[in-house]
CHARMM-style PDB file with segment names, atoms N, HN, CA, C and O in Angstrom:
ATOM      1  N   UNK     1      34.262   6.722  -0.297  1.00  0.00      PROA
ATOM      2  CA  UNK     1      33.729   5.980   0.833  1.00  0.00      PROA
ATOM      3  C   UNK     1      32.923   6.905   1.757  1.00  0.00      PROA
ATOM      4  O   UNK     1      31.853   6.516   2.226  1.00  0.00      PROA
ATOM      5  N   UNK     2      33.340   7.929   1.983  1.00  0.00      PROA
ATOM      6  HN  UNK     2      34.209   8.245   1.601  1.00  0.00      PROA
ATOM      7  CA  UNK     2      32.515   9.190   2.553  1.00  0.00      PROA
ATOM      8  C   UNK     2      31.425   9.401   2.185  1.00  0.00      PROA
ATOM      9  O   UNK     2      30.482   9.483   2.971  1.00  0.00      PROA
ATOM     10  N   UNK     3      31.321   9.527   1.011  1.00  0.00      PROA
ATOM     11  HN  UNK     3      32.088   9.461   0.372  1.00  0.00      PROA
ATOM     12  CA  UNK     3      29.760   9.540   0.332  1.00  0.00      PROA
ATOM     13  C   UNK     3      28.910   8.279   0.242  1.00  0.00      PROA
ATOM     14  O   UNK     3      28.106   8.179  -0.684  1.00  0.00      PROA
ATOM     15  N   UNK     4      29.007   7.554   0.921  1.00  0.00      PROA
ATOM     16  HN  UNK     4      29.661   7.636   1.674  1.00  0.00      PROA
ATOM     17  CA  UNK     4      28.783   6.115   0.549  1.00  0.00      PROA
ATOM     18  C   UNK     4      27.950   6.628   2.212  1.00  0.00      PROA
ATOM     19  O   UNK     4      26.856   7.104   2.513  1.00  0.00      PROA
ATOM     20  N   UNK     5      28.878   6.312   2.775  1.00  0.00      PROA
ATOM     21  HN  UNK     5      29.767   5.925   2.531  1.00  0.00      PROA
ATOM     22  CA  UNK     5      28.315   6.628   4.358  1.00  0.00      PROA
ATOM     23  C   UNK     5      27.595   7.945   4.468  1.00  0.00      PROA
ATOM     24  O   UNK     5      26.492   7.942   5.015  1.00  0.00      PROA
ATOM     25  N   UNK     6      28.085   9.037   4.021  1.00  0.00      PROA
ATOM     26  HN  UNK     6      28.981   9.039   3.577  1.00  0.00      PROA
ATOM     27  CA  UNK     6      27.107   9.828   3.958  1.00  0.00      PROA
ATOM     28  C   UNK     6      25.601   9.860   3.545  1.00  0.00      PROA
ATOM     29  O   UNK     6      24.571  10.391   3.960  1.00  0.00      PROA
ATOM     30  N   UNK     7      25.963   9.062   2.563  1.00  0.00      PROA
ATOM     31  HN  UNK     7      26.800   8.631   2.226  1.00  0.00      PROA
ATOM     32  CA  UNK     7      24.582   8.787   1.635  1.00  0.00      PROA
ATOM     33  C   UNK     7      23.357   7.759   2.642  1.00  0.00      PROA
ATOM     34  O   UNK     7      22.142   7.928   2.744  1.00  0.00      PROA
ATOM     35  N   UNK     8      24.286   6.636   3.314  1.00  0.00      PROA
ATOM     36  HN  UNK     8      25.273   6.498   3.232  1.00  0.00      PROA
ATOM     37  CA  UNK     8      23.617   5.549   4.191  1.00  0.00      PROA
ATOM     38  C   UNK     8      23.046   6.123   5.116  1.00  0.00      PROA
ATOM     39  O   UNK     8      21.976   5.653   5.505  1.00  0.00      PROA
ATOM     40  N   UNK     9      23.710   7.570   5.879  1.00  0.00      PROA
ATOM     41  HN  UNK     9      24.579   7.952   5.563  1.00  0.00      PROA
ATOM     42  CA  UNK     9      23.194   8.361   6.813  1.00  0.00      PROA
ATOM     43  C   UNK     9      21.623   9.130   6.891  1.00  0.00      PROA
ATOM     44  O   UNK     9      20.715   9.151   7.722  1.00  0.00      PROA
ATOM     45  N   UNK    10      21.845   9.704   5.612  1.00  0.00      PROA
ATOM     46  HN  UNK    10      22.582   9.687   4.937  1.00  0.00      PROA
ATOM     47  CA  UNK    10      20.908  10.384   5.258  1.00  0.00      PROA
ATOM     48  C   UNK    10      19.321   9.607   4.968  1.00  0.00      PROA
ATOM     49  O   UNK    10      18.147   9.820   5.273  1.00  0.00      PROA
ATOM     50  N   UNK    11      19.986   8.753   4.312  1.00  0.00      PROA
ATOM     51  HN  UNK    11      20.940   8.580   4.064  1.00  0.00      PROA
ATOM     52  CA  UNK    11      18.582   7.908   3.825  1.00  0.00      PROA
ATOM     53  C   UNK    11      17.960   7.196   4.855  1.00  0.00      PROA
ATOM     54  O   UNK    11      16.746   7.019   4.954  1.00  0.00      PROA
ATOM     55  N   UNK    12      19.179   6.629   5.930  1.00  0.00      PROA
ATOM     56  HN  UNK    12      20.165   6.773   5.849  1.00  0.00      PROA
ATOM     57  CA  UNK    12      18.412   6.309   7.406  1.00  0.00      PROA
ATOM     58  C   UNK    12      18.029   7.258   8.327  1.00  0.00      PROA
ATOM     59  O   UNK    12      17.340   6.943   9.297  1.00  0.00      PROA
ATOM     60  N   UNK    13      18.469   8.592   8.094  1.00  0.00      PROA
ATOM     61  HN  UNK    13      19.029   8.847   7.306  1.00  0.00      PROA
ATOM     62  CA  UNK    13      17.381   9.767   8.567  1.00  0.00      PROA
ATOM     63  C   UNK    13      15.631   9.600   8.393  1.00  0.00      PROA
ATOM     64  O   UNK    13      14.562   9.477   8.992  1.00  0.00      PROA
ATOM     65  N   UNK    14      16.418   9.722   6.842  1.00  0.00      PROA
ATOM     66  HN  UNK    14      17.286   9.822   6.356  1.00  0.00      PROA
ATOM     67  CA  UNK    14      14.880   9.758   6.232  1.00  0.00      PROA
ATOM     68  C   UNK    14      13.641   8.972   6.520  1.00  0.00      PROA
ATOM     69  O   UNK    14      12.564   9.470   6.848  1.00  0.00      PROA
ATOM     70  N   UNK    15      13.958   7.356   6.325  1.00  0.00      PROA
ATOM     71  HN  UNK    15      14.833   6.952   6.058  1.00  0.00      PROA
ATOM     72  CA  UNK    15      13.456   6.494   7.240  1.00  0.00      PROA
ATOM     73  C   UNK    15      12.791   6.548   8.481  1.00  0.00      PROA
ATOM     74  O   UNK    15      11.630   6.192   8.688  1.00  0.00      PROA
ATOM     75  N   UNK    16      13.797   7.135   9.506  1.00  0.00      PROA
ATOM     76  HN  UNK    16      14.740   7.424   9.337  1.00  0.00      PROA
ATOM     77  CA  UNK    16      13.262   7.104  10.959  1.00  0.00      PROA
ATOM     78  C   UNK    16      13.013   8.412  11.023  1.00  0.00      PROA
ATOM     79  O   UNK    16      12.895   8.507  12.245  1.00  0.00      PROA
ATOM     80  N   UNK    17      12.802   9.774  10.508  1.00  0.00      PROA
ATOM     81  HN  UNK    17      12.898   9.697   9.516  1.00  0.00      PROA
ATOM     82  CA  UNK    17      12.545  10.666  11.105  1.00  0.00      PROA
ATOM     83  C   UNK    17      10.784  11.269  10.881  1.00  0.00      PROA
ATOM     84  O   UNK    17      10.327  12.339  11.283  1.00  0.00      PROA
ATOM     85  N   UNK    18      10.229  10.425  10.289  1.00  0.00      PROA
ATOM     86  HN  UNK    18      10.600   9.556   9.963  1.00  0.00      PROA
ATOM     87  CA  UNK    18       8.434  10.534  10.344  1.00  0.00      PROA
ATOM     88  C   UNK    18       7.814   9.962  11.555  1.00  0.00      PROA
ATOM     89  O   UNK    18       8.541   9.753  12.526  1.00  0.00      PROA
ATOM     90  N   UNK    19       6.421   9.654  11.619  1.00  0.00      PROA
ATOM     91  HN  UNK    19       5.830   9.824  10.831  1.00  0.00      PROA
ATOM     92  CA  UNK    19       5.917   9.047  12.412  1.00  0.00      PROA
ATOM     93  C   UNK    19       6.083   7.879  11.759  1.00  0.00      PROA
ATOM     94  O   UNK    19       5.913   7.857  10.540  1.00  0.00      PROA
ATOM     95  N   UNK    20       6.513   6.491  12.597  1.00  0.00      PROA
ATOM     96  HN  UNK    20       6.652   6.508  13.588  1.00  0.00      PROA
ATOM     97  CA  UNK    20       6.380   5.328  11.997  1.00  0.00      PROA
ATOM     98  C   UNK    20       5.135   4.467  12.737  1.00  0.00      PROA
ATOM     99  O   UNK    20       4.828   4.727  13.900  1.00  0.00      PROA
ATOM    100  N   UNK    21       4.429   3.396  11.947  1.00  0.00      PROA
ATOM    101  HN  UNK    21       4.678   3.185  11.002  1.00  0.00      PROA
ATOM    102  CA  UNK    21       3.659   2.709  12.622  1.00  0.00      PROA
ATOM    103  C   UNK    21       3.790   1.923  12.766  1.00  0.00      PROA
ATOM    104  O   UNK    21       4.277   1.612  11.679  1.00  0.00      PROA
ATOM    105  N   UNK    22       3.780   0.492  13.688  1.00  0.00      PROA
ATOM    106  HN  UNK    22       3.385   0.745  14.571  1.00  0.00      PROA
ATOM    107  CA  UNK    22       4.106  -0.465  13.735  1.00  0.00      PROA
ATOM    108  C   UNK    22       2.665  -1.455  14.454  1.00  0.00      PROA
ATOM    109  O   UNK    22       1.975  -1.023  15.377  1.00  0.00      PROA
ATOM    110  N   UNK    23       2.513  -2.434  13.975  1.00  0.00      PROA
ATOM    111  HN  UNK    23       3.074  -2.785  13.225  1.00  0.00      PROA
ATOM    112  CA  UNK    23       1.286  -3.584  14.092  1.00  0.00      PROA
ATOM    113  C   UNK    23       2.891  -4.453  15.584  1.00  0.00      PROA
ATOM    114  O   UNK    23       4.118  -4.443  15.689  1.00  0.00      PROA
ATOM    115  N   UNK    24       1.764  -4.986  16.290  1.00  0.00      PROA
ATOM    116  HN  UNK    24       0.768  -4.995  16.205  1.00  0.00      PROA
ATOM    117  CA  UNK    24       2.671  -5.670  16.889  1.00  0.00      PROA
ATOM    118  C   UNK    24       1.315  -7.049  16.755  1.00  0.00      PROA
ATOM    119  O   UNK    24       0.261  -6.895  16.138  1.00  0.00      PROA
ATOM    120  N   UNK    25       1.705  -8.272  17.472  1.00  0.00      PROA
ATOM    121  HN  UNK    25       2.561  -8.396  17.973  1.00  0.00      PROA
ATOM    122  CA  UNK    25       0.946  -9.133  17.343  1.00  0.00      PROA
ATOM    123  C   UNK    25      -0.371  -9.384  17.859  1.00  0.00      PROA
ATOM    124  O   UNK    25      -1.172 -10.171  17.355  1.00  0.00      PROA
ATOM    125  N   UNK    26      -0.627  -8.457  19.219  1.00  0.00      PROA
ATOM    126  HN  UNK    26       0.023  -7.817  19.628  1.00  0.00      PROA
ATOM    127  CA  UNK    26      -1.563  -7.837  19.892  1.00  0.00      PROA
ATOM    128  C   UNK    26      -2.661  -7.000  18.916  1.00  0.00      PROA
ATOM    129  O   UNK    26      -3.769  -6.671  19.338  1.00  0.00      PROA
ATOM    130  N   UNK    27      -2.314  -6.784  17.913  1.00  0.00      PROA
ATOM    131  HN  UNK    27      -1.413  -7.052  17.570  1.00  0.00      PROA
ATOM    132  CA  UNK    27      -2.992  -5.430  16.899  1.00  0.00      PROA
ATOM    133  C   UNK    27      -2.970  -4.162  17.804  1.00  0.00      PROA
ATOM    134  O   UNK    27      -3.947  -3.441  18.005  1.00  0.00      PROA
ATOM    135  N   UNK    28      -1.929  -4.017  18.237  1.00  0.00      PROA
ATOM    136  HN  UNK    28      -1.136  -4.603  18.075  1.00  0.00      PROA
ATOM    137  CA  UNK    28      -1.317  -2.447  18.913  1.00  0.00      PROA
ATOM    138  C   UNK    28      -0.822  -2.009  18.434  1.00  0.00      PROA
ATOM    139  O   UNK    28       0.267  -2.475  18.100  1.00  0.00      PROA
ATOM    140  N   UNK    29      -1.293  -0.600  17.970  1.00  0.00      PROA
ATOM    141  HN  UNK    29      -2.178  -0.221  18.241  1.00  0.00      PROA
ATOM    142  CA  UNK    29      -0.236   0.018  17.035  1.00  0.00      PROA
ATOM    143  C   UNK    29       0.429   0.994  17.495  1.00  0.00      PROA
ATOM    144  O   UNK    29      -0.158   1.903  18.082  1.00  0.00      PROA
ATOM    145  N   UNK    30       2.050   1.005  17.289  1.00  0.00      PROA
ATOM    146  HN  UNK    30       2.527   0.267  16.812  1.00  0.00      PROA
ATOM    147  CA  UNK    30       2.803   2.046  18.087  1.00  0.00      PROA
ATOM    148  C   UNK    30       3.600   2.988  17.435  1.00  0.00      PROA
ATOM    149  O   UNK    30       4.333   2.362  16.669  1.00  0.00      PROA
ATOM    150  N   UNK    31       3.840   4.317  17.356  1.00  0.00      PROA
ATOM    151  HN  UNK    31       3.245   4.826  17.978  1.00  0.00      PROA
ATOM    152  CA  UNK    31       4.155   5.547  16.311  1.00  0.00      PROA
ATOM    153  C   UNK    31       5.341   6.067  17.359  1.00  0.00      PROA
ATOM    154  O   UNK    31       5.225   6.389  18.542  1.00  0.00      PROA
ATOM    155  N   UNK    32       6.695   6.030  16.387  1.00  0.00      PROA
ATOM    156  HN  UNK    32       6.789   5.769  15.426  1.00  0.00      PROA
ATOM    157  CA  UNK    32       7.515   6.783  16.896  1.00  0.00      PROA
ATOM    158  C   UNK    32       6.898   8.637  16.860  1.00  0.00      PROA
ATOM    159  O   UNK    32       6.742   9.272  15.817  1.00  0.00      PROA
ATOM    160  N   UNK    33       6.686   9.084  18.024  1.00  0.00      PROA
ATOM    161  HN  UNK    33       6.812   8.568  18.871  1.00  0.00      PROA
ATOM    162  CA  UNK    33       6.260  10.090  18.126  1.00  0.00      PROA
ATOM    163  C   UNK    33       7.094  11.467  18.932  1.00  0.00      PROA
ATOM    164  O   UNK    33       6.697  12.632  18.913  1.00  0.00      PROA
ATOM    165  N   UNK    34       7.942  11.115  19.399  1.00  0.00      PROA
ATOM    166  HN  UNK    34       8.265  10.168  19.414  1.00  0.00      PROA
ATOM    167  CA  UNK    34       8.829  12.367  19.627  1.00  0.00      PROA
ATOM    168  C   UNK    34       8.745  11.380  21.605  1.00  0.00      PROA
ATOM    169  O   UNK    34       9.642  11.981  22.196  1.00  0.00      PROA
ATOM    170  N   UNK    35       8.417  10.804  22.169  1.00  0.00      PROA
ATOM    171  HN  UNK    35       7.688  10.316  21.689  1.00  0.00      PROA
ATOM    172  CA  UNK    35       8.274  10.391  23.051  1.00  0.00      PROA
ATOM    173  C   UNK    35       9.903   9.615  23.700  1.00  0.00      PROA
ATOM    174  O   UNK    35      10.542   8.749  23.103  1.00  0.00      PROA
ATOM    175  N   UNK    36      10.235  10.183  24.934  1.00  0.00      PROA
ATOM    176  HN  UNK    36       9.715  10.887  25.420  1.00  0.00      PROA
ATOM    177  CA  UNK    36      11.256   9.403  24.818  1.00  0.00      PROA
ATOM    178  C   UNK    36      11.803   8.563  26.185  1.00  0.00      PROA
ATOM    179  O   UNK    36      12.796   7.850  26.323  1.00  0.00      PROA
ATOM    180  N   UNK    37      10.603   8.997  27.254  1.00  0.00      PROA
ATOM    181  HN  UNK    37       9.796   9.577  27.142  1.00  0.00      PROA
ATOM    182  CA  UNK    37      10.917   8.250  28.322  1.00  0.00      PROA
ATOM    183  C   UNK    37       9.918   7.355  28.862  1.00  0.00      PROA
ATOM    184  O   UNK    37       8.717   7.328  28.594  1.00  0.00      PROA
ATOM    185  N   UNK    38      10.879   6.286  30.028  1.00  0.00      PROA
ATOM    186  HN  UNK    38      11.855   6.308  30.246  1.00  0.00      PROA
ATOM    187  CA  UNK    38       9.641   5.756  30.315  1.00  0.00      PROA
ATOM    188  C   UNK    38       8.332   5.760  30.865  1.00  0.00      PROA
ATOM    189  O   UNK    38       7.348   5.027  30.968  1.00  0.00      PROA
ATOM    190  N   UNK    39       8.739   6.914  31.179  1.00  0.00      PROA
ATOM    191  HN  UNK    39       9.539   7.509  31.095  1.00  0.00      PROA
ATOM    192  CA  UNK    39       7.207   7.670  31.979  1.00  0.00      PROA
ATOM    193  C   UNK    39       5.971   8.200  31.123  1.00  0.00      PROA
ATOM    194  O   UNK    39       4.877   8.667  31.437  1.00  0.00      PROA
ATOM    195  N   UNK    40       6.585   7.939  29.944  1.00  0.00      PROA
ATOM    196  HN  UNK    40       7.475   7.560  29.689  1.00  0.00      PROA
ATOM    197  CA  UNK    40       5.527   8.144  28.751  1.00  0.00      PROA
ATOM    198  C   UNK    40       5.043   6.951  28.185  1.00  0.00      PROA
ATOM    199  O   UNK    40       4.254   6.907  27.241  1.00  0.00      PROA
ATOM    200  N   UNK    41       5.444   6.143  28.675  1.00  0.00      PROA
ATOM    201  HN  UNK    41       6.085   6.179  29.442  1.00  0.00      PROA
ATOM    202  CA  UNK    41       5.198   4.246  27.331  1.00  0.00      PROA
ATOM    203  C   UNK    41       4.124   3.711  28.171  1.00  0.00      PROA
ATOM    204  O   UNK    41       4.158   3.911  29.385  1.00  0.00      PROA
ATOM    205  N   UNK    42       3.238   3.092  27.664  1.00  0.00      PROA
ATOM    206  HN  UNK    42       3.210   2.930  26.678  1.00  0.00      PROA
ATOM    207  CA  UNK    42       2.065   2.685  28.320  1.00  0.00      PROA
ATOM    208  C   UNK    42       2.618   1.075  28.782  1.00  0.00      PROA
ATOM    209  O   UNK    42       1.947   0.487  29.630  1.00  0.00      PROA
ATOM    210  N   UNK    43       3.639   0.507  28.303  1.00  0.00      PROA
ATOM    211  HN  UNK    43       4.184   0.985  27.614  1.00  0.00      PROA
ATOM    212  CA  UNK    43       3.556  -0.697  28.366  1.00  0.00      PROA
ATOM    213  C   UNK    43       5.358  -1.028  28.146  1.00  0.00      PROA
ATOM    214  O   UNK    43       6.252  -0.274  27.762  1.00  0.00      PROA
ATOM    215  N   UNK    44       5.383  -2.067  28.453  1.00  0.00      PROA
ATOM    216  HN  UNK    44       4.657  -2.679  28.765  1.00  0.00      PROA
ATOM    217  CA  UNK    44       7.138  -3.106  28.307  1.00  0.00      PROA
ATOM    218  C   UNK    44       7.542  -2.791  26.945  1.00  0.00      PROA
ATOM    219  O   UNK    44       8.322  -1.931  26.534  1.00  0.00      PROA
ATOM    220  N   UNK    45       6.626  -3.950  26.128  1.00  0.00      PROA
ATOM    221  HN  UNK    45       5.993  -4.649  26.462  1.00  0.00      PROA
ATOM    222  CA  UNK    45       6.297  -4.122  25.109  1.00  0.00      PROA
ATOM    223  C   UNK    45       6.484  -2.460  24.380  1.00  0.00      PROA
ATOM    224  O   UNK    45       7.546  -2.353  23.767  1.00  0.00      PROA
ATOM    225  N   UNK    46       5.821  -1.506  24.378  1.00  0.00      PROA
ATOM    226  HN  UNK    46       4.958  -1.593  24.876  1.00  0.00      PROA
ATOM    227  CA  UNK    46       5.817   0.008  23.393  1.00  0.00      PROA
ATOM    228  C   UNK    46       7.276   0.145  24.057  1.00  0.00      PROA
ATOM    229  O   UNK    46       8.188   0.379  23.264  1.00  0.00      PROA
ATOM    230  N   UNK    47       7.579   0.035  25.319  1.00  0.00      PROA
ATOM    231  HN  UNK    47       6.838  -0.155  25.963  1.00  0.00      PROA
ATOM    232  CA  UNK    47       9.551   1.004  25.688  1.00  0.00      PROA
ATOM    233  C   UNK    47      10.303  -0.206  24.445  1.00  0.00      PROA
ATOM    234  O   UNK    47      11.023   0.349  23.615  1.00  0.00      PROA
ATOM    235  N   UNK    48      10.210  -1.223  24.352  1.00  0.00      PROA
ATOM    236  HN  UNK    48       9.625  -1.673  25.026  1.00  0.00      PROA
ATOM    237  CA  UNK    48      10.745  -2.066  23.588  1.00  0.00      PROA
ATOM    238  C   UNK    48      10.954  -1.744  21.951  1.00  0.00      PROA
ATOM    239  O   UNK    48      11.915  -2.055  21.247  1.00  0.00      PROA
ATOM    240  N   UNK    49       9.834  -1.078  21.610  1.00  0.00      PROA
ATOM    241  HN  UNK    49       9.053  -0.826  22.182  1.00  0.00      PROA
ATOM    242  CA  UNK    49       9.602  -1.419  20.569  1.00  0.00      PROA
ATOM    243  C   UNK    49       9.986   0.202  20.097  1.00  0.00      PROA
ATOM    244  O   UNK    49      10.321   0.258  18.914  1.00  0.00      PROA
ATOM    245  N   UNK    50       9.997   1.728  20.930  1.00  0.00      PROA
ATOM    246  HN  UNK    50       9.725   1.682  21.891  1.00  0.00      PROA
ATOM    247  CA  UNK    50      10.836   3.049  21.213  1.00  0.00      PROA
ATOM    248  C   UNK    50      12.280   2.485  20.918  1.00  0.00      PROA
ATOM    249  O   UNK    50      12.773   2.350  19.798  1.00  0.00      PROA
ATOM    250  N   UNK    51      12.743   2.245  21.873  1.00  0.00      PROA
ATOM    251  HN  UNK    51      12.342   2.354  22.783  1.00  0.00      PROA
ATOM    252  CA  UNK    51      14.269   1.758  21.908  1.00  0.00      PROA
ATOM    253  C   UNK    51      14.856   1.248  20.619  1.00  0.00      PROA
ATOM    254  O   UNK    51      15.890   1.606  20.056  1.00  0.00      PROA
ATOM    255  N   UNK    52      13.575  -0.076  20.116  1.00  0.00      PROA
ATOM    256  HN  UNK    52      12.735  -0.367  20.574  1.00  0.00      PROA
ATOM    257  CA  UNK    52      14.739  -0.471  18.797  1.00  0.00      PROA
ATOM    258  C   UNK    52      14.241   0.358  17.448  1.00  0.00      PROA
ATOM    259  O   UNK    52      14.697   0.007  16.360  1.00  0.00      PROA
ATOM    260  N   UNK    53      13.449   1.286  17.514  1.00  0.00      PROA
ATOM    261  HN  UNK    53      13.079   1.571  18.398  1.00  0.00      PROA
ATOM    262  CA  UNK    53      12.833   1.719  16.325  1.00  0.00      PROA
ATOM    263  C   UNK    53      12.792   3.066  16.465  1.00  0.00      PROA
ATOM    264  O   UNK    53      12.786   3.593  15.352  1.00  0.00      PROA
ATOM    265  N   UNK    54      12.749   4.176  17.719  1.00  0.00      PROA
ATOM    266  HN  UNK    54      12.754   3.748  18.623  1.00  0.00      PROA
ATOM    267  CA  UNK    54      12.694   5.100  17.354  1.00  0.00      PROA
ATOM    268  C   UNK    54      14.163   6.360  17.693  1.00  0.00      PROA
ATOM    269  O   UNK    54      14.954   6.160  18.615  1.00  0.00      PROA
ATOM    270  N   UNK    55      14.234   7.223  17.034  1.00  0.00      PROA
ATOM    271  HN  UNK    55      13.592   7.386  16.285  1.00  0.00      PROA
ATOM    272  CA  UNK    55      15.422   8.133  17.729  1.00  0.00      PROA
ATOM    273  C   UNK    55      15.739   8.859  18.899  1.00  0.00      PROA
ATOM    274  O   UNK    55      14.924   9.718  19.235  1.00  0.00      PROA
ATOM    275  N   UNK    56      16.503   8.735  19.423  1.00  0.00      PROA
ATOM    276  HN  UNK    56      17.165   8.037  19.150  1.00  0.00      PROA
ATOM    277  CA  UNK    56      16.713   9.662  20.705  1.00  0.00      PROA
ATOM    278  C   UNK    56      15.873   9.441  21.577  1.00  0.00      PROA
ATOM    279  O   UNK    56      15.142  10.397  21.836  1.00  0.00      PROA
ATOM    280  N   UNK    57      15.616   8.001  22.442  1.00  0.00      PROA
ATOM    281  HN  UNK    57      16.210   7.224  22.232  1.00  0.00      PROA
ATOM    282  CA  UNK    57      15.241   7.108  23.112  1.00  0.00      PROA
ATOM    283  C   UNK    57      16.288   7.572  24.439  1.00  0.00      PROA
ATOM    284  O   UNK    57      17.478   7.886  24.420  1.00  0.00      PROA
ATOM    285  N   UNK    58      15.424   7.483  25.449  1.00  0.00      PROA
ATOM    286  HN  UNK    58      14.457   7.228  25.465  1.00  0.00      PROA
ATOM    287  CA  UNK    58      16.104   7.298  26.689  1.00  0.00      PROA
ATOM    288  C   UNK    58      15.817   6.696  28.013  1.00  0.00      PROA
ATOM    289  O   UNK    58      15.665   7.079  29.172  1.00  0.00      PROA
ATOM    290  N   UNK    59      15.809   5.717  27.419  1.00  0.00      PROA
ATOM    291  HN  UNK    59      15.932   5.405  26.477  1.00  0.00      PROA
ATOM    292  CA  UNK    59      14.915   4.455  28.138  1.00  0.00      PROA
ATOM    293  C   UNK    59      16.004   3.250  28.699  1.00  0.00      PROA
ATOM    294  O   UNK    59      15.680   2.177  29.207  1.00  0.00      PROA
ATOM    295  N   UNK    60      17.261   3.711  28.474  1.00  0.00      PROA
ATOM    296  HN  UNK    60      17.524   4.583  28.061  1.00  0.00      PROA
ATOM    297  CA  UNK    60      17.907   2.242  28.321  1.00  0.00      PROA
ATOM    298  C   UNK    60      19.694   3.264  28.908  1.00  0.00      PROA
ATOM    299  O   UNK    60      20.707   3.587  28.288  1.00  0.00      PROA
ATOM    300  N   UNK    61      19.245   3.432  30.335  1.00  0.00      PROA
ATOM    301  HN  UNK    61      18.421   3.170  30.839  1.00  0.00      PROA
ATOM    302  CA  UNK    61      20.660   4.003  30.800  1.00  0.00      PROA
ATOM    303  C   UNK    61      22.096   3.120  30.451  1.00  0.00      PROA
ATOM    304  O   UNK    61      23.217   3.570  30.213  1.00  0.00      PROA
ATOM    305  N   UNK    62      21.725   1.978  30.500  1.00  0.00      PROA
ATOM    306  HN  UNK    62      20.815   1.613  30.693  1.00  0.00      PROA
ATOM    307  CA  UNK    62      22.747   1.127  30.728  1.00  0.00      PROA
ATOM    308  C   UNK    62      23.703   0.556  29.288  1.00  0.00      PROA
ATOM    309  O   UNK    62      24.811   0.027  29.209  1.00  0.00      PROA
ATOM    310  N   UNK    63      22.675   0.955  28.249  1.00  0.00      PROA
ATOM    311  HN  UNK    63      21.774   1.385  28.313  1.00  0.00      PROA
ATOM    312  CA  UNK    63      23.169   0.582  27.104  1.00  0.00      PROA
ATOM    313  C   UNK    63      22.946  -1.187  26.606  1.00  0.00      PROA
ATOM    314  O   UNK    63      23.527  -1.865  25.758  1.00  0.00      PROA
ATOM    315  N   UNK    64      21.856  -1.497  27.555  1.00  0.00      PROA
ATOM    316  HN  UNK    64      21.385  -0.946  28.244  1.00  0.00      PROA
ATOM    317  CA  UNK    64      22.309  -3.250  27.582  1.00  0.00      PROA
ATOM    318  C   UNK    64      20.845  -4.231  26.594  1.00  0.00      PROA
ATOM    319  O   UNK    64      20.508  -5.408  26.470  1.00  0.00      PROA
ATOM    320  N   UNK    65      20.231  -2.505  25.945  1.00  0.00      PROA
ATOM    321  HN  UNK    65      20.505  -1.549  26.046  1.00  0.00      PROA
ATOM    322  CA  UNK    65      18.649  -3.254  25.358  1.00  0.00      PROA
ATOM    323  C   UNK    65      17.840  -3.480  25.949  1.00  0.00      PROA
ATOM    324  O   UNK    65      16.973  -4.180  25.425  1.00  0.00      PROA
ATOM    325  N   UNK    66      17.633  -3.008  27.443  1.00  0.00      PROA
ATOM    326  HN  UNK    66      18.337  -2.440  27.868  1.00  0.00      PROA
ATOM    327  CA  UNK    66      16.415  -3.328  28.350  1.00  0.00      PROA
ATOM    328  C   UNK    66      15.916  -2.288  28.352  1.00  0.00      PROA
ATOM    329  O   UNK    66      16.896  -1.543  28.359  1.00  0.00      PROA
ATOM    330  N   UNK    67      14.818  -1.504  28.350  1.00  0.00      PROA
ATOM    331  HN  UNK    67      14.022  -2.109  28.345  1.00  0.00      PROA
ATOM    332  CA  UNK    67      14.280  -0.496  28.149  1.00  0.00      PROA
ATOM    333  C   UNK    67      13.476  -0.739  29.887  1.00  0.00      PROA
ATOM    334  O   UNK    67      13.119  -1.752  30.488  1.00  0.00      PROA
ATOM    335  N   UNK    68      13.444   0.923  30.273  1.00  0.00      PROA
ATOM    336  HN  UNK    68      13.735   1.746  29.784  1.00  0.00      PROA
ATOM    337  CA  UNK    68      12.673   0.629  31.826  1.00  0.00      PROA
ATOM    338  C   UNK    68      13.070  -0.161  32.801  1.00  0.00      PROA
ATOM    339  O   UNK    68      12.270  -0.543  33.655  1.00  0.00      PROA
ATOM    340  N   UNK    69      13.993  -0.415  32.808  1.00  0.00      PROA
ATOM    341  HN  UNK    69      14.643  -0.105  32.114  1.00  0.00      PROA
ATOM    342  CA  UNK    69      14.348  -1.845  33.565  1.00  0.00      PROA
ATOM    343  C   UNK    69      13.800  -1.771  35.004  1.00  0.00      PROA
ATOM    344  O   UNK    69      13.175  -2.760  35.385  1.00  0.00      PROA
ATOM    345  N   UNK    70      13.943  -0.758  35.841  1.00  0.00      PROA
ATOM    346  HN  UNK    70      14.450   0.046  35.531  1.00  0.00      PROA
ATOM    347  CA  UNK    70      13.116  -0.372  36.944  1.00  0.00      PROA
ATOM    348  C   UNK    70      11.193  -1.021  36.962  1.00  0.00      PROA
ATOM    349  O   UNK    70      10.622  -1.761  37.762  1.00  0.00      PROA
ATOM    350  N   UNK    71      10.837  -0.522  36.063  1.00  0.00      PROA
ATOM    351  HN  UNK    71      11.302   0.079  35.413  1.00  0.00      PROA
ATOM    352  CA  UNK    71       9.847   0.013  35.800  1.00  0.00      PROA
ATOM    353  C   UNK    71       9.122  -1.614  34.957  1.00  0.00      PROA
ATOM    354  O   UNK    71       7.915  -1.850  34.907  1.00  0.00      PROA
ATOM    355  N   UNK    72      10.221  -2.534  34.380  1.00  0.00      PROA
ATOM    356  HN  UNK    72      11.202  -2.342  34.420  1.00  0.00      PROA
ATOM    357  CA  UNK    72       9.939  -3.279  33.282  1.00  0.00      PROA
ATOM    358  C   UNK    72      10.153  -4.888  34.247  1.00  0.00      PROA
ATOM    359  O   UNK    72       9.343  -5.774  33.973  1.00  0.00      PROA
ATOM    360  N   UNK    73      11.156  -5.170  35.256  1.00  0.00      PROA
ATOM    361  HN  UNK    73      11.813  -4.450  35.479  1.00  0.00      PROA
ATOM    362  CA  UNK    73      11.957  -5.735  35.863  1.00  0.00      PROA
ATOM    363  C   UNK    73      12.866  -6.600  35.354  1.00  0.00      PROA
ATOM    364  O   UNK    73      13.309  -7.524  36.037  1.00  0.00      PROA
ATOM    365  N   UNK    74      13.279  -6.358  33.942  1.00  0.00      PROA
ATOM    366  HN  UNK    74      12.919  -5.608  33.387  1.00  0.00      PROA
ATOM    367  CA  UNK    74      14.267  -7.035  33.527  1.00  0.00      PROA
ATOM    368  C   UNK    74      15.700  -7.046  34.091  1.00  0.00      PROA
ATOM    369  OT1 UNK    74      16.561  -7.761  33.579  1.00  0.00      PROA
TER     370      UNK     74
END
């Protein structure tokens, strides 16, 4: 079972640890890029889309999925 999870670990490393690109419906495209606060996101929408897609995000003190909330007014 260790290796099972180990294995799930790794391969979801692998996954998220490139630049990823993402199309949103706007045709904005947004790259997990090493970026991790909100003082870096141009928009709601990009802290949103950091938070559920990229690693070591720190956008979301509260733990509650709102990214910026200050900044966002959710």
């Amino acid at each position: 079972m260790k290796k099972i999870i180990l294995t799930l670990i790794f391969i979801s490393s692998l996954l998220y640890s490139g630049d990823l690109t993402y199309e949103n419906d706007d045709n904005k495209e947004y790259q997990c890029d090493g970026r991790q606060h909100c003082s870096e996101m141009t928009s709601c929408e990009e802290a949103i889309y950091f938070i559920n897609n990229c690693p070591d995000t720190r956008m979301d003190g509260d733990n509650d999925g709102k990214p910026c909330e200050r900044d966002c007014g959710h």
